[in-house]
N, C-alpha and C positions, 0 to 999 in steps of 0.2 A: 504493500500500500504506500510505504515510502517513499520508494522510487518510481510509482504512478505518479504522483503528488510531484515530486520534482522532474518527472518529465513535464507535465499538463503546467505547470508555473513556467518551464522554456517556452513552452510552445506559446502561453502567453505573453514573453518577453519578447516571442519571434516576432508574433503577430503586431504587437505592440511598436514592436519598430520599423515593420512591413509598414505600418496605415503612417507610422510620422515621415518615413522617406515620399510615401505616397503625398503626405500633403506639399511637400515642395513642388509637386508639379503643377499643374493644368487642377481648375476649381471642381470636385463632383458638382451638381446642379442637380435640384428639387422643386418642382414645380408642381405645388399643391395649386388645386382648380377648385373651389366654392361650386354649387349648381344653386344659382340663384339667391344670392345675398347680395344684399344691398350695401350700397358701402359705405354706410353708417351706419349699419345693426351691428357693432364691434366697440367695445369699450373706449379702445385705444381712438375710438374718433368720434368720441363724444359720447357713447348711450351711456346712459345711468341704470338702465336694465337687464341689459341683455350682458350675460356671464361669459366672459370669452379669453380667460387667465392667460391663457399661453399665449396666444396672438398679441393680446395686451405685452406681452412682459418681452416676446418677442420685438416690439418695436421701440423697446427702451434698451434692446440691445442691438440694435440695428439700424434701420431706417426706415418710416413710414413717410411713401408718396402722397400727397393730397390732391393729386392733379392726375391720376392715371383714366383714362377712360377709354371704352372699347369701341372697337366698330362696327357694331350693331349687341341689341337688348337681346337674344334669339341664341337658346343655346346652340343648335351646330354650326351655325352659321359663324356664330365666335369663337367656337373651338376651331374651326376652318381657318380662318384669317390668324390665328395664334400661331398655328403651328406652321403655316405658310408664308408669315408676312405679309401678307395683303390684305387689301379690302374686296367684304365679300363679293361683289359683283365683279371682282377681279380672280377671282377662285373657281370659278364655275358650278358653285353651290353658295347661293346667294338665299334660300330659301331654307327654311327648316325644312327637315329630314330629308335632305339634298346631299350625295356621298361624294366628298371630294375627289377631283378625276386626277389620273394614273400622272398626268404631263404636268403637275403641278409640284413643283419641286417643295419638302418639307426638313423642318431644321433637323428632328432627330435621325434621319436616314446622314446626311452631313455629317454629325456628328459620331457615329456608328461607324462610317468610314475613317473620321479620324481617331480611332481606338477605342473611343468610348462605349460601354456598355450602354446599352440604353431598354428601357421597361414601362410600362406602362401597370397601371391599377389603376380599379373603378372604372368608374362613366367610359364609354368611347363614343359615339355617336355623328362619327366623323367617315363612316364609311367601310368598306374594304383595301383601297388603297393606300389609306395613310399606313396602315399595319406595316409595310412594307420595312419601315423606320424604326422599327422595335424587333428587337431579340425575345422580348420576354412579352404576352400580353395575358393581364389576367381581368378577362373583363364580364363574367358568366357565374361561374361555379364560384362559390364559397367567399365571395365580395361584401358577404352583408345587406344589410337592409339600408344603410348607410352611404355603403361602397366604399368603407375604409379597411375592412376587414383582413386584405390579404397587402395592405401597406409595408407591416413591420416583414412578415416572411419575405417579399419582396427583394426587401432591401439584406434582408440574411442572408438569400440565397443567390444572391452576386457574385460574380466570379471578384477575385480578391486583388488582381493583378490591373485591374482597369481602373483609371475615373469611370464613374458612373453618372448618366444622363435617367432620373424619374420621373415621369408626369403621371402623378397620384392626384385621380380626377374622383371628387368626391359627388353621391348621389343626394347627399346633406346640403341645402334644406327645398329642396324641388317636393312640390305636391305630388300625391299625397303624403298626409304626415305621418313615419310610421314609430310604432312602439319602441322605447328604448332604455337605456337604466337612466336618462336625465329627462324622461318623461314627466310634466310637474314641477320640472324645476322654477319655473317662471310662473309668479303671479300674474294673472290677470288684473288684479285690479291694481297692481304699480304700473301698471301701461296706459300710455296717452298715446295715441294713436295721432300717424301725422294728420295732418290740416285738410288733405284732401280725402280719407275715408273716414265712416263713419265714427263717432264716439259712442260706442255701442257696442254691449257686454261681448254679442257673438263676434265683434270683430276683435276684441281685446284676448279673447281665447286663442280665436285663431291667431292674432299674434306672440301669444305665449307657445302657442305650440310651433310654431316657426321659430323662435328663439330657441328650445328645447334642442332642436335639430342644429341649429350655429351651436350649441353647447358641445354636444356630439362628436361635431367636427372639427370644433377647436382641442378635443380632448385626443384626437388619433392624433394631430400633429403633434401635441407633448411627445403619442407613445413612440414615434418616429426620431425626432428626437434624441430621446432616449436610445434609442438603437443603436443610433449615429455616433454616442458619447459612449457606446458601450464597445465599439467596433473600434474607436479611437481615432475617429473621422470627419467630426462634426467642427473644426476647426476651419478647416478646407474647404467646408460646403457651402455652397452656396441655396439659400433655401427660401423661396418667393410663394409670398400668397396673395390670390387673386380671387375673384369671383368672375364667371362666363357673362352674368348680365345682372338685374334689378333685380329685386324679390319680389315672388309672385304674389303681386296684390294688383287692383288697380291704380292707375297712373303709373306703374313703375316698369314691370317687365314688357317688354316690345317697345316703348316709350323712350321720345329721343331729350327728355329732360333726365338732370342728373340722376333723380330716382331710377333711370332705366338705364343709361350711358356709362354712368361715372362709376367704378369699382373701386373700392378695397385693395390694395396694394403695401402690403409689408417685407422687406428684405433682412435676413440676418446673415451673415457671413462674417465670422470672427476676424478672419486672415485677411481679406480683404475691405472691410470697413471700419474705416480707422474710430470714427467719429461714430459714438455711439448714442441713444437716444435721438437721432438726427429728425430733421423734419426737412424735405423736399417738397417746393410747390411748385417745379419744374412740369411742365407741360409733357406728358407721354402717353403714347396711345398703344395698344396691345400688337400694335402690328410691327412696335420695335423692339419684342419680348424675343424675337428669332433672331436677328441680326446682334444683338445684346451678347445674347449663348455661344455663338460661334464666335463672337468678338472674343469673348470670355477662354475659348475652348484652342484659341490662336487659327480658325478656322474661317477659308476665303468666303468673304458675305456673296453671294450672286446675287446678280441685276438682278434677276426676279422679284426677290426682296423686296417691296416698298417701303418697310420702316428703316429705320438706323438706329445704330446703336447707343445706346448711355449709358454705356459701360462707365464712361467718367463722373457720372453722378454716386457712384459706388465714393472716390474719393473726396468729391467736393459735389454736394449734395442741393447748396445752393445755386448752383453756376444754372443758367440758363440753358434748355433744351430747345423748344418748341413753341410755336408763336401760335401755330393753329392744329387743330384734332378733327377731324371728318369722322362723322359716321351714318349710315343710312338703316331703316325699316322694310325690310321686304317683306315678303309674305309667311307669317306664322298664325297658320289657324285658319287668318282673313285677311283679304285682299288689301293690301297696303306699299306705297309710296310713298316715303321721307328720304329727305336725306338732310344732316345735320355738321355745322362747324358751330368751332367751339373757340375762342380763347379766355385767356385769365377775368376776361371782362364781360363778355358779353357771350350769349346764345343763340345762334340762326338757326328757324329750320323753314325748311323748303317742303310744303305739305303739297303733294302732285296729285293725291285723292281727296282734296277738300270737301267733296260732297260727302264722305263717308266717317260717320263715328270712328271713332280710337279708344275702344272700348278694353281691348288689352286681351291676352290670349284664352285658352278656353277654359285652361286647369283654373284660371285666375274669376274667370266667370263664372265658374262653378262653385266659386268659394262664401261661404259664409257676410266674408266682408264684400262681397257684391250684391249679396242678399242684404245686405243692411244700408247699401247704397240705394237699391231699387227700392225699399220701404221706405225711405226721405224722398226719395223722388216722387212713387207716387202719393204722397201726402204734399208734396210741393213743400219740401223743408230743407231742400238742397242749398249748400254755401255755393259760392260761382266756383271754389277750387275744389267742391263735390261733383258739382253738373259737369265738370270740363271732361270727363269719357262720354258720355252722353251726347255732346253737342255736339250737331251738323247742319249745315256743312261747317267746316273748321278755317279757321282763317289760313289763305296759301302761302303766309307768309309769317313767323313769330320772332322778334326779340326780346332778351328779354337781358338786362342789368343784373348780372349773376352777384357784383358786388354788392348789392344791398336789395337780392332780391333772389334768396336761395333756393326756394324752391321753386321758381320759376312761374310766378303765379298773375305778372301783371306782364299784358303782351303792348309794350312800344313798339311794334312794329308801324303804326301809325302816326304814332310821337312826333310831333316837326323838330324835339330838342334833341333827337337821335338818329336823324338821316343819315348823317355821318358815318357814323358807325354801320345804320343797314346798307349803305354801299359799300362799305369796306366789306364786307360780308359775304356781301351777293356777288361782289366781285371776286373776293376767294373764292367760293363753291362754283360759279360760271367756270371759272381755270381747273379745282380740282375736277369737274362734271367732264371735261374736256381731255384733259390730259392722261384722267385714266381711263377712258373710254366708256363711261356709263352712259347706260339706254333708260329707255322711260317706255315701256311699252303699251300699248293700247291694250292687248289683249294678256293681262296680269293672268296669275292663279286667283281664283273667285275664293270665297268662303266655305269650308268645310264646315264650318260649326254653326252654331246658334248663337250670337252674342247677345241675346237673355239668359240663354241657360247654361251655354256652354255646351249643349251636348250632339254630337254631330247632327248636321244635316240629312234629309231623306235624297243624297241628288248623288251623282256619280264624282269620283273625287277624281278629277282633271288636272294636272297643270298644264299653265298659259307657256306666255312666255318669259322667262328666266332674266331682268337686266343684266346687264352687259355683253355676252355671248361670247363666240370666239377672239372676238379683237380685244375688250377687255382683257381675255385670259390670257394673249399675247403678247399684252403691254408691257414695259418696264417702268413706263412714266413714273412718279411719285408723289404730283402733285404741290401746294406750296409747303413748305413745312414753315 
């Protein structure tokens, strides 16, 4: 038993000094994925509710982004453009449950080439082709109800001799809500519900049970973590949290206001961020999460790419990135046309289906809190920031004063003391509309659903036509940045 005991104490000395030569090289890289959190349901940016430790504690050891936002509310459509670099109608799955095609170059295949290991858990919902990019995928059997379930084995059962590349894609907190041990943990009645849904017990539930699930999720990232610090690894690693889109309520998921655009964005990386507790209000959009990775990985970015990297906000967090952020609404659920820029100041969106409600997807229609939205309506007891899914036709045109106008609720688009700015604007999106080749097509994908009830239609489920097409998915343009 002796000399068991001092062999297994070598082999942890081996190992031990296997993982510190290891960190001298090239960063591992972890990319945990939210499904549908909003990026303020998290401590660490502000809630007073919602229990989220590690994430919290994570960006007092790292850095939290305040400015990251996605290009499009739509979860595959944003996992498309994440791991692509582009924008969707530049991917050629520009609509939900649309599979990214085979000629679309993606960062983890890149990175696989240049030594790295690379894996996947949880969520996939991006296709057959993208697999292409991963050694390991476990996205089926024994995931959880959560889909954090096979994170930690994951990362144990890595070959020992690579960096390693993970996208641990969580099914926490996407409807429906399902049972878990942090079931209950959130009050209903310490919940204030935002400004645009209702104040009203059934909505206040359903948002405890939506926080229960961010609990969940923040608690596999601890166990992960832990892994990392157990392997002797977690120095070197690079480890980014994000969420795919809004959280599914109304006004936020499919929605081109911050409720629906803007993500959640926390980085820790011991070895590589000097400056710890940092706060970046640097302008970045998810389509520069690829070109980032391979910067990070000493691996050549291709034209394809539309984002760039910021890798340099890693050491100087305030420096300047990005002047403007694009993103667009295709079709999730219901037929819809937006497309949306953003900077530190202000909010455009360009609504192309303005005869038609913005009602929000169908898991989100079928939810409790749209049920307490329709019971204000029809009593006619609606605020205007409750009536605004309801209202049609919608104005084609929205600005709106982000700095002292957070949730996006008063539209100057009409404003004479803000012309200014909606030219600046519409002149951005006229260039981005142009240079990446986006279409606007007459004959869209229609409505699958009911947006009363949410529950699908009696009609045959057809898609239209797709924006952007082949020349889109041809482009290298970038547009302004």
């Amino acid at each position: 038993m002796k000399i068991l005991s001092l062999f297994l104490n070598f082999l942890a000395v081996v190992f031990s000094l296997s993982a510190a030569v290891a960190q001298t090289g090239r960063p591992n890289i972890i990319l945990i994925i939210a499904d549908d959190i909003g990026w303020d349901d998290l401590g660490c940016y502000g809630h007073t509710v919602v229990q989220s430790p590690v994430i919290d504690r994570m960006a007092t050891e790292g850095i939290r982004f305040d400015n990251f936002y996605l290009t499009t509310s739509s979860c595959s459509p944003s996992r498309s453009s994440i791991i692509s670099g582009r924008y969707p109608h530049n991917t050629g799955a520009a609509e939900l449950h649309t599979p990214l095609p085979e000629s679309i170059s993606i960062f983890p295949e890149l990175l696989q080439q240049a030594g790295y290991f690379t894996a996947q858990s949880g969520k996939w919902h991006m296709g057959e082709a993208a697999r292409r990019g991963f050694d390991v995928i476990h996205d089926k059997e024994g995931i959880g109800d959560g889909g954090e379930e096979m994170w930690v084995p994951t990362l144990k059962d890595r070959p020992k001799d690579k960096p390693f590349f993970l996208w641990l894609a969580a099914l926490d907190a996407h409807r429906p809500w399902g049972p878990n041990e942090f079931s209950g943990t959130h009050d209903p009645a310490q919940i204030s519900p935002p400004v645009y849904l209702a104040n009203a017990s059934a909505t206040k539930t359903d948002l405890a049970q939506y926080y229960d699930e961010i609990k969940r999720f923040d608690h596999y990232i601890g166990e992960v973590e832990k892994e990392l610090q157990r392997q002797g690894v977690l120095e070197n690693t690079l480890i980014m949290v994000i969420s795919d889109n809004g959280r599914p309520f109304p006004r936020s998921k499919t929605r081109m206001y911050d409720s629906g655009i803007k993500s959640p964005f926390v980085a820790k990386w011991p070895a590589g961020i000097k400056k710890s507790a940092s706060l970046s209000e640097s302008m970045i959009s998810s389509i520069d999460i690829a070109p980032t990775f391979l910067d990070l990985a000493e691996v050549k970015v291709p034209d394809s790419f539309q984002g760039k990297s910021f890798a340099s906000l890693f050491e100087k967090p305030e420096k300047a990135f990005r002047k403007y952020v694009f993103a667009e609404h295709n079709w999730h659920d219901h037929e819809a046309l937006e497309r949306m820029v953003r900077t530190k100041d202000h909010l455009y969106v360009l609504n192309l289906r303005p005869s038609l409600s913005n009602n929000g997807p169908a898991d989100s229609n079928a939810s409790p809190s749209y049920e307490d939205l329709k019971d204000l309506r029809d009593k006619g007891r609606l605020s205007p920031a409750q009536a605004d899914i309801f209202l049609h036709p919608r104005p084609y045109e929205e600005l709106y004063l982000v700095t002292s106008d957070g949730e996006q609720l008063l539209n100057l688009g009409s404003h004479p003391g803000h012309m200014e700015a909606l030219e600046q604007l519409r002149e951005a999106m006229k260039i981005w509309i142009e240079d990446t080749k986006d279409t606007h097509p007459e004959n869209l994908t229609p409505d699958w659903y009911d947006k009363e009830t949410g529950k699908p239609l009696d009609t045959e489920k057809v898609r239209g036509e797709m924006p952007g097409g082949e020349a889109a998915m041809q482009t290298t343009a970038k547009g302004p940045f």
